[in-house]
N, C-alpha and C positions, 0 to 999 in steps of 0.2 A: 504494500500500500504506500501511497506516496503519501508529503506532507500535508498534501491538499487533502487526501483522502481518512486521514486521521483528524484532521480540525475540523472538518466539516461536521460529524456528529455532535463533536462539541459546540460548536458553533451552531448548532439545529437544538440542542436540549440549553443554552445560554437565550436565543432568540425566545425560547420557548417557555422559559421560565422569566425570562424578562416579559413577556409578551402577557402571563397569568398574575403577574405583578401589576404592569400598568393595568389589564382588566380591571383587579381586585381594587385598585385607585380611583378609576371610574365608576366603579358601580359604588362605593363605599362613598364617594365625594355627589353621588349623586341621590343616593340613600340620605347625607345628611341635610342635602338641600331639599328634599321632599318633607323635610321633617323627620327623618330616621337616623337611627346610631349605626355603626360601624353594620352590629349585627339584625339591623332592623326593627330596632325596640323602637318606640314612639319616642321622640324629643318634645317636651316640654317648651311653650310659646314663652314668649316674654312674662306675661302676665298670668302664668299659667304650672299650678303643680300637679305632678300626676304623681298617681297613688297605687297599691294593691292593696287588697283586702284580704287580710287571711282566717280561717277559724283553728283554733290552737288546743289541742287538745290538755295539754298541762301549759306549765307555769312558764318553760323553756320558751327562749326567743325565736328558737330552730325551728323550723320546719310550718308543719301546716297546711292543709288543702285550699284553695282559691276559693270565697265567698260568692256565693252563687246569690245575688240579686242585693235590695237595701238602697240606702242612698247612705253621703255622708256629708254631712252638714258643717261649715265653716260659717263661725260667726264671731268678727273681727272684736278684740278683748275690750275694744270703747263700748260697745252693743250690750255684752251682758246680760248686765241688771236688767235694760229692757226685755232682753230674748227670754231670761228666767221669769215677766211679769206674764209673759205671754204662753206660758207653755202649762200644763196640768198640775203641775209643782208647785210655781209660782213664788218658789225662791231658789236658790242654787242648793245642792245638798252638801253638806258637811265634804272639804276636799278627800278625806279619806275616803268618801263615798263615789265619787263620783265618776270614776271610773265602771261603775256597778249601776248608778241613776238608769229608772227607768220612767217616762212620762212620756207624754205627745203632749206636739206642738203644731200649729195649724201652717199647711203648709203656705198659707201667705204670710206667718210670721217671720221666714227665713231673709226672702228679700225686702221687706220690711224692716227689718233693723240693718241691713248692707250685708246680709250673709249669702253664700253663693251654697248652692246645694251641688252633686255630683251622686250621678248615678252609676252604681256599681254594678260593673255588666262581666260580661263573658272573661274568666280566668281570673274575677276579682278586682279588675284593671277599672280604675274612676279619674276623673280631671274634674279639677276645680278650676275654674276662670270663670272672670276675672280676680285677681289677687291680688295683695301688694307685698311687702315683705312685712312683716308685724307679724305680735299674738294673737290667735285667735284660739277659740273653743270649737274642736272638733269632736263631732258627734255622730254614730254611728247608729243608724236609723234602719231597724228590718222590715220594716214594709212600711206602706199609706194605708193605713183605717180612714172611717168616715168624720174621726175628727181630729185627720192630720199623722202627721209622720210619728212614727212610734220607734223614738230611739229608745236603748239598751247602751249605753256607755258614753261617757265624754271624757275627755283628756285635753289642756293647754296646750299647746304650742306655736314656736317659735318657725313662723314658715319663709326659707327661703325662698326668691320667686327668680328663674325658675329655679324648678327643686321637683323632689321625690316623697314620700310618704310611706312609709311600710308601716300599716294599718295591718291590728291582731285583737281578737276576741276570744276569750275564753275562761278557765278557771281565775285566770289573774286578773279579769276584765277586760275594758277595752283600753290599750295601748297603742301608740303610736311611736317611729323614730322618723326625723325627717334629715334628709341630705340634701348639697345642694347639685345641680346638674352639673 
């Protein structure tokens, strides 16, 4: 075999691995300009946190199946006092409680005091927008009755925007950790 004859394969698996490089560059840079990450996860807007919902069967932060429906309620930490006069409670429960609070609250009283609702759909996956970055009281609502969203948990936090949420319910309550994007 001559010189030629010997670099050319190399030169055919370089072309060709160069060639699955630029792909993977293209499709990734155009994955993030449609709004998608590297591996196609959804990218979070400006104004905008997205979340999963998990249900947990103990105390552990691991693991957990993806919450199959619910909303989840963000209502910005100046609102409050109001969102607690409007809701079946009609004051906030004790903070050790509240993780555990269970009430409904009429669903016109969410955008009402500036809170933004997010419905929990397919693999747990929810968006809240619009948002700002602040505290808000996030609360995890398993269905609509006739009079109003029937949450089952609340928890404070501090939400980056954009940002992530990993939302968990169960023995421990409802939980939340939030990241930014």
């Amino acid at each position: 075999m001559s010189d030629d004859g010997a670099r050319r394969p190399v030169a055919l698996v370089a072309t060709g691995l160069g060639a699955a490089v630029f792909i993977a560059a293209l499709v990734t840079a155009g994955l993030w300009a449609t709004g998608r990450g590297p591996f196609g996860e959804p990218r979070p807007q400006a104004d905008e946190v997205l979340g999963t919902m998990r249900d947990a069967s103990d105390q552990s932060d691991g693991g957990g199946s993806p919450t199959r429906g619910g909303t989840i309620l963000a209502v910005p930490a100046t609102a409050v006092p109001d969102f607690w006069r409007r809701t079946s409670a009609g004051v906030a429960p004790a903070a050790d409680q509240l993780s555990y609070a269970q009430f409904t609250v009429p669903t016109s009283a969410v955008p009402a005091v500036g809170g933004v609702p997010g419905a929990v759909e397919r693999g747990g996956r929810f968006s809240l927008r619009p948002v700002a970055p602040a505290t808000y009281l996030l609360c995890y609502a398993a269905g609509i009755g006739a009079e109003g969203y029937q949450v089952q948990g609340c928890r404070e936090a501090s939400l980056r925007v954009p940002g992530r949420i990993d939302a968990r319910r169960g023995e421990a309550g409802f939980r939340v950790s939030v990241s930014a994007d």
